[in-house]
Steps between C-alpha positions, in 0.01 A plus 500: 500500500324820537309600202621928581801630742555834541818649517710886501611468137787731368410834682169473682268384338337173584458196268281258486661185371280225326614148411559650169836668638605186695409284160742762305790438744450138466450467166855682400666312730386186386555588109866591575546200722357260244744636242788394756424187603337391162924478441550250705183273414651468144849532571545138316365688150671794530828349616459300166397864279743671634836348653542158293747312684687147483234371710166551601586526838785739381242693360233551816802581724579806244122598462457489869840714554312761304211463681728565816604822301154655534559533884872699429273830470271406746684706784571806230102525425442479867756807591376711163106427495484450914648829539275640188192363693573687860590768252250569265230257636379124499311563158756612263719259575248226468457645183868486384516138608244371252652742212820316598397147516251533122842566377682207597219300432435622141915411450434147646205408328621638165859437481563235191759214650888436523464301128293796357723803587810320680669631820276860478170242629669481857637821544164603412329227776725647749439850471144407532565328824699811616201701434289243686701508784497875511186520493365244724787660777300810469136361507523314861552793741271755338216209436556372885501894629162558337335260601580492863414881516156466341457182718290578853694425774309180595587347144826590369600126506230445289579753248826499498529093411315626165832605403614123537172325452537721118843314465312148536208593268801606251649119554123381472463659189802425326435131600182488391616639133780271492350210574230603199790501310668191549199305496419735149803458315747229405855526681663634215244790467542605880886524478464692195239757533239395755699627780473812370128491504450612890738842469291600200159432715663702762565829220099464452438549827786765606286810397203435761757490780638828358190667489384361856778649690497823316173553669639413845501731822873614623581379869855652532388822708236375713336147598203367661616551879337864479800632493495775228842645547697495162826340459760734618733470248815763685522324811784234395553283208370163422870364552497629854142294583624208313844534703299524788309163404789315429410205746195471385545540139828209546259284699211521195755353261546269719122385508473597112772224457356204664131597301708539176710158489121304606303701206729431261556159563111483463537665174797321388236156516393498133903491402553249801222257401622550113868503505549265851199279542409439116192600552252602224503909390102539534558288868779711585282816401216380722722593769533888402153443567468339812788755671355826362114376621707410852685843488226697430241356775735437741672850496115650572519295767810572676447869458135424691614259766796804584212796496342234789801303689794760450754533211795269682327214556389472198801530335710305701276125542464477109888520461586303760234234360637546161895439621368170669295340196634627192779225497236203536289660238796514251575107626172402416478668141823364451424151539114520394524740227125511404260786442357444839827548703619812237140672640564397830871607532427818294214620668651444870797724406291785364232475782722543745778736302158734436373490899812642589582740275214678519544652846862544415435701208253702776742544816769600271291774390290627817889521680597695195406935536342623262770690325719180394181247495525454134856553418606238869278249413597503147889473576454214739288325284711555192862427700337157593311387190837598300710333737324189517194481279711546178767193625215241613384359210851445359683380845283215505510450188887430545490327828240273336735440268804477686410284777236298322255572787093644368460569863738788486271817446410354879763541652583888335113572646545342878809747560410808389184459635648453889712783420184679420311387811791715682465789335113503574527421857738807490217750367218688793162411399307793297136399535343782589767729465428908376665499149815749567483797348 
């Protein structure tokens, strides 16, 4: 990555962007995506603080409901904060985003449990996820906009799968600080108050992002294509681009879905190996570890390879590969459950989830003018996250429980990936392609 790009900044002045304003980006979107999926790693303990049930299994299906009701608002903070961001600019509604999630955070991490303060403890938990959801719907499009206008033209792959390769050093992370705590404390101490540890970590570290991205450049009314013009704001309103984009905005939910149901099956692994295979809590946390490590490299990679080879190619083999071998990875952990197959499985999904959703994240945005960039992007991604990322975990959670199969996350990941496949073989390739403006 170049160490300084210069771009047209709001009016005409030009910029010259360090690391430091790439590192800010990342680092907020990481924070608030570590608050969301640290959820789901301890969705066992808070199912068991917060929705006590007649069974334990009773119990995860309710916590994970509620984590599906952190993607209900998902679509609203994409509409409000996406339109705020071709608005106002990329910066303030960065900004809002992390104001938004160190509020649902704080609630999380501080909210005393169903025994303490009775039914108030999960009307409380899902308000917080509410806020989450809000606020992670908002931070997607404006995070993705920014950092494919600072990007030169010869690496917006590359920058752009920051904004994913952030979401796998937020899985890394929480793994990491999970796994500390299960090999730390005793069962008993994890389920009631060591889950609670990583959310208050995350509270520390909240301000920095804060202060990062207050220093940022704006992008909205220029970018670095030399093209100092500033947004003309009379011409028509964002609904008439994003009417005009329909296709294209239908067909990125499409490819949002397919990258959706494989992430979160990848991040549903530490409750799979717990709650299906009986595996260990610090083994099944070694897996957070392994994905977010895979996620993280593998998403740098994909947005390279596309930056060389084109963004459709790259897209499309890693999908298809991943709708061919996920079943015979879920087989094999199945049969073998063992730490060796739970890395191997794990790690294959989020490899090749990662290598494809970089460029996706990219084509979707270079196709997108600049007037809806932030706002389109967002309501794709937020309409396809919410429609499927918030139902994953639970519907195979049921179907593993209904038909008595473990290899059923499988199957959920081999269709909507093929139905993904279509939808990218349906999009132009954008390598190369003048940002619209």
């Amino acid at each position: 990555m170049d160490d300084k790009v210069a771009f047209p900044a709001a009016g005409s002045a030009t910029v010259r962007v360090t690391k430091t304003v790439v590192a800010a980006t990342v680092a907020g979107n990481a924070l608030e995506f570590y608050d969301f999926v640290t959820y789901a790693f301890f969705a066992v303990y808070i199912g068991q603080a917060f929705f006590p049930a007649s069974t334990p299994f009773a119990s995860l299906l309710l916590s994970l409901a509620v984590f599906g009701v952190g993607f209900i608002f998902r679509p609203l903070g994409a509409v409000v904060i996406g339109a705020y961001a071709d608005r106002a600019g990329r910066r303030p509604a960065m900004i809002l985003t992390i104001g938004l999630i160190t509020i649902a955070t704080m609630g999380l991490a501080l909210t005393p449990s169903y025994a303490s303060i009775g039914l108030a403890a999960p009307a409380i938990v899902v308000a917080c996820r509410l806020i989450q959801g809000l606020a992670l719907g908002g931070e997607v499009g404006p995070a993705s906009a920014f950092l494919i206008e600072i990007a030169p033209p010869h690496s917006r792959g590359l920058y752009a799968s920051w904004q994913l390769a952030s979401q796998g050093m937020a899985a890394f992370a929480a793994g990491v600080l999970g796994l500390l705590l299960s090999l730390i404390l005793t069962k008993p101490e994890l389920a009631d108050w060591g889950w609670r540890v990583p959310f208050i970590v995350s509270l520390a570290l909240i301000p920095l992002a804060f202060f990062l991205r207050r220093a940022m450049p704006e992008t909205l009314e220029g970018s670095h294509t030399g093209d100092p013009r500033p947004l003309d704001r009379a011409t028509a309103h964002p609904r008439d681009h994003l009417r005009d984009h329909a296709r294209l905005i239908v067909l990125a939910v499409l490819i949002v879905l397919g990258g959706t149901v494989s992430t979160y099956v990848g991040n549903y692994m530490t409750t799979y190996a717990i709650a299906t295979l009986r595996m260990s809590p610090a083994l099944a946390l070694s897996a957070t570890v392994v994905g977010g490590l895979s996620t993280g490299i593998f998403a740098l990679s994909g947005g390279w390879l596309s930056d060389r080879f084109g963004r459709r190619p790259v897209m499309l083999v890693p999908r298809i590969a991943l709708a061919i071998v996920t079943w015979p990875l879920f087989l094999l952990l199945s049969r073998w459950p063992d730490a060796a197959t739970l890395y191997v499985a794990t790690c294959a999904v989020t490899a090749l989830t990662a290598i494809s959703a970089a460029p996706s994240l990219t084509i979707i945005s270079e196709l997108l003018p600049r007037q809806i960039r932030a706002s389109g992007l967002a309501i794709s991604y937020a309409i396809g996250v919410s429609l499927f990322g918030g139902t994953t975990q639970f519907v195979i959670a049921y179907l593993i429980a209904v038909t008595g199969d473990a290899t059923a996350p499988a199957w959920y990941v081999t269709v909507t990936s093929v139905v993904t496949a279509c939808a990218m073989w349906a999009l132009p390739e954008s390598r190369g392609r003048r940002l619209e403006g």
